[in-house]
C-alpha positions as CSV (number, residue, x, y, z in Angstrom):
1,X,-54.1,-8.5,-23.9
2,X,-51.4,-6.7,-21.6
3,X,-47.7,-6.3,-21.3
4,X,-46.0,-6.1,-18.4
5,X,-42.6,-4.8,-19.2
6,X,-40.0,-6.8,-16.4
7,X,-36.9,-4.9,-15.6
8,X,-34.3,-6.7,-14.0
9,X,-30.2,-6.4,-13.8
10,X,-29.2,-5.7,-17.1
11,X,-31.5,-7.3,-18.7
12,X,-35.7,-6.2,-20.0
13,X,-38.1,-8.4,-21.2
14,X,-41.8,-9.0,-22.0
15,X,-44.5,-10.9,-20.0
16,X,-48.1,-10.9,-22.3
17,X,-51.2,-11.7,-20.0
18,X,-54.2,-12.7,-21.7
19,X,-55.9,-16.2,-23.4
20,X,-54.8,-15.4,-26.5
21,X,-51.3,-14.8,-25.3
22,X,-49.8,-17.8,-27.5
23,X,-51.0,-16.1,-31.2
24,X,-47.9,-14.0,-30.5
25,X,-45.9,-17.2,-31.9
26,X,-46.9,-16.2,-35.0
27,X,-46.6,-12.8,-35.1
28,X,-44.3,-10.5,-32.7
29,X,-42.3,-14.0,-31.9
30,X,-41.9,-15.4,-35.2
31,X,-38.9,-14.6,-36.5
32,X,-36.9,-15.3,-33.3
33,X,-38.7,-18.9,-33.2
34,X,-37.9,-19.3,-36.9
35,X,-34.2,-18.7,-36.0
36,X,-34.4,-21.1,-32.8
37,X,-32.6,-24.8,-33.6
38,X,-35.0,-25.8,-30.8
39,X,-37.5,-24.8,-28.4
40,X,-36.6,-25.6,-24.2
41,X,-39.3,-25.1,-22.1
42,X,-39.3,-25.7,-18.2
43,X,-42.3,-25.6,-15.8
44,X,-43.2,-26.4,-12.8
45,X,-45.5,-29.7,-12.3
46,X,-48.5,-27.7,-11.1
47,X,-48.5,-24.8,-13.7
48,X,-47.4,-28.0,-16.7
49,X,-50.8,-29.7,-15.5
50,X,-53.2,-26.8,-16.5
51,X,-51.0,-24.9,-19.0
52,X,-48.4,-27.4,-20.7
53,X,-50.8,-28.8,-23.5
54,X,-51.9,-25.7,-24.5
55,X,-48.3,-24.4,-24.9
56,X,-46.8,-27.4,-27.0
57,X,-49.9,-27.5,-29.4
58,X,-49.0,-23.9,-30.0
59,X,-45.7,-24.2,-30.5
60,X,-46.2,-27.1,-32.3
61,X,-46.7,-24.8,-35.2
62,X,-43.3,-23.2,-35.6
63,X,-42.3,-26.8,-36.8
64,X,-39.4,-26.2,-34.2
65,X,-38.2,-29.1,-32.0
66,X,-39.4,-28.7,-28.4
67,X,-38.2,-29.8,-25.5
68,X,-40.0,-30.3,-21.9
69,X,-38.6,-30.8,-18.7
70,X,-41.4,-30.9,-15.4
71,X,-39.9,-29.8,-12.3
72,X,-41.3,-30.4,-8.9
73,X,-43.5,-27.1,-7.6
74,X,-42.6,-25.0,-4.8
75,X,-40.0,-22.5,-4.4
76,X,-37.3,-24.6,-2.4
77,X,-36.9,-26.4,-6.5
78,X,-36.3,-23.2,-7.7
79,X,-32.1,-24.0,-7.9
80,X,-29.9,-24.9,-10.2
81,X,-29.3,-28.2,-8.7
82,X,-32.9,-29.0,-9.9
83,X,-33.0,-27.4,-13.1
């Protein structure tokens, strides 16, 4: 797996890139899930297709309550107005 370390404005965090990126729920990311009331994920409708399942059954496992919200795809969405 790799890391790709993103640096913006105040701000540094962690993108993993490989299959077996989600096992990191149970490990480097458990204790900040544990301490989560719930879980919030957003994605766009093309990326939820072919990733989305995959996702909730992993983070199904942290018992946490998850919520989805789909957004159209495309960079014009990308605004808060969507979101």
């Amino acid at each position: 797996m790799k890391k790709l370390t993103v640096d913006i404005k105040n701000h540094e965090y962690d993108v993993h890139i490989g299959t077996n990126a989600y096992e990191l729920f149970k490990t480097e990311y458990a204790a900040l899930l544990e301490s989560a009331d719930r879980i919030a994920v957003i994605a766009d409708e093309h990326v939820a297709t072919v990733h989305l399942p995959l996702l909730q059954e992993a983070l199904q496992l942290t018992g946490q309550e998850i919520e989805v919200k789909t957004v159209p795809a495309g960079e014009s969405c990308k605004t808060s107005a969507v979101y």
